[in-house]
Every structure is written in structure tokens, then in C-alpha cells.
C-alpha positions in Angstrom: 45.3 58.9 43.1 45.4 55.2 43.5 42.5 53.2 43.4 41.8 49.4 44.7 39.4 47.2 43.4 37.6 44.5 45.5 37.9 42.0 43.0 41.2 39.7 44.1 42.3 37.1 41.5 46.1 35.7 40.3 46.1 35.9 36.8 48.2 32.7 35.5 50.7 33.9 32.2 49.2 30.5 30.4 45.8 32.9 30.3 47.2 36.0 28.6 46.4 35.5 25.0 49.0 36.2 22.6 47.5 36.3 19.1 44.2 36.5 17.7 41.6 33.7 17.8 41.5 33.9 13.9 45.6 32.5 14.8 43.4 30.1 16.8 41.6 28.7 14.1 38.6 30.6 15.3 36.4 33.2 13.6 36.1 36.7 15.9 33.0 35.4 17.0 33.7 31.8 17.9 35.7 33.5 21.5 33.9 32.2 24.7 31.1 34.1 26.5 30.6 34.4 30.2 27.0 35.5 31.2 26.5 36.5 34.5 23.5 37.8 35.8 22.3 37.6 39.6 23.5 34.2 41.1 23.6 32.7 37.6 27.2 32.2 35.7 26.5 30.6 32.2 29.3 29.6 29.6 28.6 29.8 25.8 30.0 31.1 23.0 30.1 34.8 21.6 27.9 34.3 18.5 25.2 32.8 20.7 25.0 36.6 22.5 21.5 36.9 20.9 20.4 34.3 23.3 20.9 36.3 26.0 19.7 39.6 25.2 16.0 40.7 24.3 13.8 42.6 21.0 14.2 46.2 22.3 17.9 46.6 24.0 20.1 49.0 23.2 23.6 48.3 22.5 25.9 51.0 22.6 28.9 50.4 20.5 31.9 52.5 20.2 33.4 53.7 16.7 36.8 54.7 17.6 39.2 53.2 14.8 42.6 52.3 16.4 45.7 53.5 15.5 49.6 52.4 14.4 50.3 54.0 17.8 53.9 52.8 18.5 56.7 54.4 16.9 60.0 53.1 17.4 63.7 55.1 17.6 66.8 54.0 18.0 66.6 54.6 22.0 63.1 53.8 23.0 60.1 53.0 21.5 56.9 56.2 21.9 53.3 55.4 22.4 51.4 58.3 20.9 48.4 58.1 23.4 46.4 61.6 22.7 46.5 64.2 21.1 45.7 67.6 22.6 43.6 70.8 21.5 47.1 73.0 20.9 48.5 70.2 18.6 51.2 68.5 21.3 50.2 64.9 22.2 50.2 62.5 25.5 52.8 60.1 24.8 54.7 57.2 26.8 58.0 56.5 26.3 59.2 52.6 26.4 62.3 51.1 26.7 63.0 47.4 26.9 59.2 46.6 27.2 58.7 48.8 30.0 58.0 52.4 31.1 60.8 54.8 30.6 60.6 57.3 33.8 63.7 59.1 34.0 62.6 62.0 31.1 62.7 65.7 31.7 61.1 68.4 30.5 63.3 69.3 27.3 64.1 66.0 26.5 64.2 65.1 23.1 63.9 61.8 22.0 64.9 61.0 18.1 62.8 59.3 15.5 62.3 58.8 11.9 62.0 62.3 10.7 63.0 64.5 13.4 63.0 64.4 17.3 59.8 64.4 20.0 60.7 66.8 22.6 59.2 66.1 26.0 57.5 69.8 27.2 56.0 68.7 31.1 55.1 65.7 32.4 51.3 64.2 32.6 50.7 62.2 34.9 52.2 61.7 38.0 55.7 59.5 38.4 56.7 60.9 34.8 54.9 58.2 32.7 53.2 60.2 30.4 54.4 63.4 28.9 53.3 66.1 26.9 55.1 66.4 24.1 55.8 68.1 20.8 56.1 65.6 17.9 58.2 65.3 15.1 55.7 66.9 12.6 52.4 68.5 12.8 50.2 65.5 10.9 50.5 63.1 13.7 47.7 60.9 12.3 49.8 60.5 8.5 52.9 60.1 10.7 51.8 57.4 12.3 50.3 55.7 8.8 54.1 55.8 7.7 55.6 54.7 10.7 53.7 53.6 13.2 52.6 49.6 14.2 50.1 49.1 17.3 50.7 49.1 20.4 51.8 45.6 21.6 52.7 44.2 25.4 55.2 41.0 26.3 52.4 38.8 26.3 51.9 38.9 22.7 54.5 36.9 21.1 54.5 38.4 17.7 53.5 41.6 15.6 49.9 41.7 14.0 49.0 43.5 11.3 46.5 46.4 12.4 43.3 44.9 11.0 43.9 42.6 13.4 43.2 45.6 15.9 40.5 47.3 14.5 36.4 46.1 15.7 33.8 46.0 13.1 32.4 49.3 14.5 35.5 51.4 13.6 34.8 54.5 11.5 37.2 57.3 13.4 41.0 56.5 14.0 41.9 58.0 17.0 42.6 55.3 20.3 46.2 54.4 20.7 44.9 50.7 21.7 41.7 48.9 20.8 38.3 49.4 22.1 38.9 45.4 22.3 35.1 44.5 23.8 34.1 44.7 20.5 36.4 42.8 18.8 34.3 39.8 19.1 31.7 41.3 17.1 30.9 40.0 13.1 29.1 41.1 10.2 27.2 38.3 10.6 26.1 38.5 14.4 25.6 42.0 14.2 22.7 41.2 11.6 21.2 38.4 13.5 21.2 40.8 16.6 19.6 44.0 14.1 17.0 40.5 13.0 15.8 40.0 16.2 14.8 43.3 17.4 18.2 44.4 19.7 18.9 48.1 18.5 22.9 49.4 18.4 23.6 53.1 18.6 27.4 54.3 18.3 29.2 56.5 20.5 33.0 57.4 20.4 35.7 57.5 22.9 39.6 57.8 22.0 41.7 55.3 24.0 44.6 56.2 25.8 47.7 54.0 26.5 46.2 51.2 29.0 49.7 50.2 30.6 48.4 52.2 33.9 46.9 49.0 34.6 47.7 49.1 38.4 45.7 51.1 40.5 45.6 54.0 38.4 42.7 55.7 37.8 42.1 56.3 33.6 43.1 59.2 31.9 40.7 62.2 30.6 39.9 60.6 27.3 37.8 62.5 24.2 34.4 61.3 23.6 31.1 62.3 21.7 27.8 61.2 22.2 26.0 61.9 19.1 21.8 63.5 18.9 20.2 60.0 17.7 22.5 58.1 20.3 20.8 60.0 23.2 17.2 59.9 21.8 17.3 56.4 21.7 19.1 55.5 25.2 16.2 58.0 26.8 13.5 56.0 24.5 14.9 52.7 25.5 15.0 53.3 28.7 11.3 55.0 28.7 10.1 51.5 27.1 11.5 49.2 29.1 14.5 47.9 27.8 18.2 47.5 28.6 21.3 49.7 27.6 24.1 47.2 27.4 27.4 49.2 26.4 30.4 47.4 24.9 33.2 48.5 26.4 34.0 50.2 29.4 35.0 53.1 26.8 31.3 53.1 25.9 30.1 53.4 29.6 32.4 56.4 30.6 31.3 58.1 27.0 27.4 57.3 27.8 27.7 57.7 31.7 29.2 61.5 30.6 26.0 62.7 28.5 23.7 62.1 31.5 22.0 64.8 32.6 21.1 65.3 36.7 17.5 64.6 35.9 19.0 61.1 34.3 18.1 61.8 30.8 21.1 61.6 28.4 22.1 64.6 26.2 24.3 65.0 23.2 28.1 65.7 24.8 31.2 65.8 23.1 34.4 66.7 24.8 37.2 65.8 27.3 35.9 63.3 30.4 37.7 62.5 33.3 34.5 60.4 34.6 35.8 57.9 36.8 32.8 55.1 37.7 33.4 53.3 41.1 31.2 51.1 43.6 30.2 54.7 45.1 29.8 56.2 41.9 27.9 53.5 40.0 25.8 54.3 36.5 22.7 55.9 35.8 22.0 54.7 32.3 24.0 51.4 31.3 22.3 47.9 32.5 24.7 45.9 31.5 28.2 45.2 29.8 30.3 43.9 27.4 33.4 43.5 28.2 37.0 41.7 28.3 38.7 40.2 30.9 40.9 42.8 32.7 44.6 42.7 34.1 44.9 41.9 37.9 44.1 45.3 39.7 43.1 47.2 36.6 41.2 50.1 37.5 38.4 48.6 34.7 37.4 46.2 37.5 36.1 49.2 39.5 33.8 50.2 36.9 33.0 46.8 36.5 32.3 46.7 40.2 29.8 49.7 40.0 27.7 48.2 37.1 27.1 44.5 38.3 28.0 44.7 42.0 31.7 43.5 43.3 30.0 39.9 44.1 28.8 39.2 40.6 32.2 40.2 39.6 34.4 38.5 41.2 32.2 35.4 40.9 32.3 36.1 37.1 36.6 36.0 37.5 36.7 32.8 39.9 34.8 31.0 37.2 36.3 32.4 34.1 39.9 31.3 35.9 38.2 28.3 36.6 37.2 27.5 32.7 40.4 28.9 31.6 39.1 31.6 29.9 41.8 33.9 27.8 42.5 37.3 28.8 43.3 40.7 27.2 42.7 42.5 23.6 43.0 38.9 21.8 40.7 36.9 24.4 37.7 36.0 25.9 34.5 37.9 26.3 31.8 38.6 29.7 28.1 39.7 29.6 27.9 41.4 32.6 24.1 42.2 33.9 22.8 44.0 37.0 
């Protein structure tokens, strides 16, 4: 199914940043910060978040540790996006940068120590596969030969502590839970200081290359017993949930009971949030800015409302804010 999202912009290639602010000469926490809230667009910098949060909000923050994801072969390069409960994975095959559609089922595609054989297709249009991989420990595998997942607009390859947010404690998302990336030591202690409360949750990445109009994959997420106490106390005493991520808000947004209390949940989601499907729980988010189209912006959509959003992209292009894993950062706030 393909999905549109109201917010229109034209996303110049000067914006798309290429390495890491630290390449930048900037710490993680030195990237610019949009807050917008109502009619109200302020620009300031990520280590002054603080200033714009309150004693008693909840930040939820996801733990998901990001993995060496890409293999290459000699033929194409494979994304290992997923694995699934009978031990194959969802993987993407790449070839010269781009998607490689013309697999079948059978298929098998060499690579350092033995071949990936495609079993059935994924997704629609043959982009993502099930697959059998080369060995059974996928996760050492990947230690050995794996690098992360990198697109054209990154000129060079990083090392993958360059892709890993201060938060990570579980490998297990093909690309980086990036909203967090921002995020210090140091900030996080001036935030615990002044009374702002963080909670984790976990949700496992997939492959983000559906960018256009495609709605997200079912991704594997766990909302943890103290994680839902709080959200239902914070919310019971007044303050904010502000999630960082739209990884957090699908994991959150899946624990939430029809009464609107949250519950411990673990599991597979397929929650897909949209203007007509908006949030019960999260206030507010963290987040990146997001590809041209990207179904993201329809989540973003249903937290703050399509106008704060696209007045939130007209004056990040504006300000020449930096895009994707390696950019800029956004408050959003209903």
C-alpha cells in the first residue's frame, strides 16, 4: 500500500549530510534544534533541549544497538534487515547503490563463507526477500564481515561507533535509531538534573530505503514493566511523553491498551500512525529530518498536526538545516 504525506518540500543534495558532525568539528550535541510548538518555530542548538522541556516529562528513548548490517559479495552488496522467529532473515539485495529487483525464489547470492539463498519474496515489487543466510549466527557473521549500512549521500565509510546513540544496549536495527544520536553523556545528566525522567524502550530497525510512499515494515519491539508504569504515571501527573524517534512512538503507541493506559508488550508491530490514526500516549517528538515523501512524515503528521509540520520543513530548508542519520534535529510538540 502506498501512502502520501501532506507535507510537500524539495529536498536540495547540498542538505543531505554526508558525515558526522564530530567530521564537522562539532560534538553530537552541538547539531541544530528546531522547536516547534503551536505557531511558534524556534532555532537553537541540541544541548540547549533542556530549555525547552519541563521537571516531570518523560522521554522515551530507544536501546536498540545498530548493526554492521551491509555485507558485501562479489555481485551485490546484502542488507540484513531482520531476522525472523524460524532463523531466516529479511534482507535487501543492492547493486550499484540501488535496489536489486530481478531475484527469484531460489536465488542464491554468494558471500564470504557460503551463499544467501533467496526463499520468497517480502514485500511487494521483490525488494525484500526472505532469505536463508550463509550461517546460522547471523549476529557474529555480521561482526566479521559486516560494515553499516551506508546511502550515496555519504561520501565515505564510518566506523560503526559512529552509528551507535548513547542509549544502545541491544544490537539488532540494520540502520540507526538516528533521533538519538544527538544525545551526550553530558546532556543526558543535565536533563536527569533538572527533573525530566527517560525510560527506554526497544524497536529493531529495518532497512529505511522504502523511503517513498511505502508504509514501514513489521519491526520487533518490547516495552518493558517500569517503562509502562511510568508513561501511565506521567501521564496521571501531568506531564509530557516526548519519544525520540519515530521507532519509539510505534514501540510506545503498540503497548497502549483501548482504555489508553500502556501495558508491557513485546513482539512483532505492524502499527502504522497516520493523520487518521494519530497517538494516544506520545506529546511530543524527537526527531530527524526525513527524506522527501518518507512515510515518517505521516507519523509526524499525526503527532503535531500536518501544519506544524510542514511549517517546521519550510523553515528548516529555509535555515539550511542538514538532513538524514548524520544531521539536524526537530522538537516537535502538539
Amino acid at each position: 500500500m502506498k501512502v502520501h504525506p501532506h507535507t510537500r518540500f524539495v529536498l536540495p543534495d547540498a542538505l543531505s549530510a554526508g558525515e558526522p558532525p564530530e567530521a564537522r568539528g562539532l560534538s553530537r550535541d552541538q547539531v541544530k534544534l528546531l522547536v516547534a510548538e503551536g505557531s511558534t518555530v524556534t532555532h537553537t542548538r541540541f544541548d540547549r533541549l533542556g530549555d525547552h522541556l519541563r521537571a516531570g516529562d518523560l522521554l522515551l528513548v530507544n536501546t536498540s544497538g545498530t548493526l554492521a548490517a551491509a555485507v558485501d559479495g562479489p555481485s551485490y552488496t546484502v542488507h540484513f534487515s531482520a531476522p525472523l522467529d524460524d532463523g531466516t532473515w529479511v534482507v535487501e539485495l543492492r547493486e550499484g547503490g540501488a535496489p536489486m529487483l530481478a531475484g527469484a525464489a531460489g536465488d542464491q547470492v554468494p558471500l564470504p563463507e557460503g551463499v544467501l539463498t533467496l526463499l520468497a519474496p517480502y514485500s511487494p515489487g521483490n525488494r525484500l526477500w526472505i532469505a536463508k543466510p550463509p550461517v546460522a549466527d547471523v549476529l557474529g557473521y555480521l561482526q566479521r564481515y559486516g560494515r553499516p549500512i551506508t546511502y550515496n549521500y555519504v561520501g565515505k565509510r564510518w566506523p560503526l561507533a559512529s552509528y551507535q546513540t548513547v542509549f544502545a544496549r541491544e544490537p539488532g536495527s540494520a540502520e540507526m535509531p538516528s533521533a538519538a544520536r544527538p544525545f551526550s553523556f553530558e546532556l543526558v545528566s543535565q536533563l536527569a538534573a533538572q527533573g525530566v525522567l527517560i525510560a527506554p524502550i526497544t524497536l529493531h530497525c529495518g532497512v529505511s530505503s522504502l523511503e517513498s510512499h511505502e508504509t514501514p515494515q513489521p519491526e520487533r519491539y518490547d516495552v518493558p514493566v517500569h517503562t509502562a508504569r511510568l508513561v501511565n504515571w506521567v501521564q496521571a501527573n501531568g506531564g509530557r511523553v516526548i519519544a525520540v524517534g519515530t521507532t519509539a512512538v510505534r514501540a510506545i503507541e503498540s503497548a497502549v491498551a483501548p482504555d489508553g493506559s500502556v501495558s508491557p508488550s513485546h513482539g512483532w508491530t505492524d502499527l502504522v500512525l497516520r493523520p487518521e490514526n494519530p497517538p494516544r500516549v506520545v506529546d511530543g517528538l524527537i526527531t530527524g529530518w526525513h527524506a522527501p515523501e518518507a512515510s515518517h512524515l505521516l507519523l509526524l503528521e499525526s503527532v503535531a498536526g500536518t501544519e506544524l509540520v510542514q511549517r517546521a520543513y519550510d523553515a528548516a530548508l529555509h535555515e539550511n538545516y542538514l538532513w538524514h542519520e548524520f544531521g539536524d534535529s526537530c522538537l516537535l510538540l502538539r
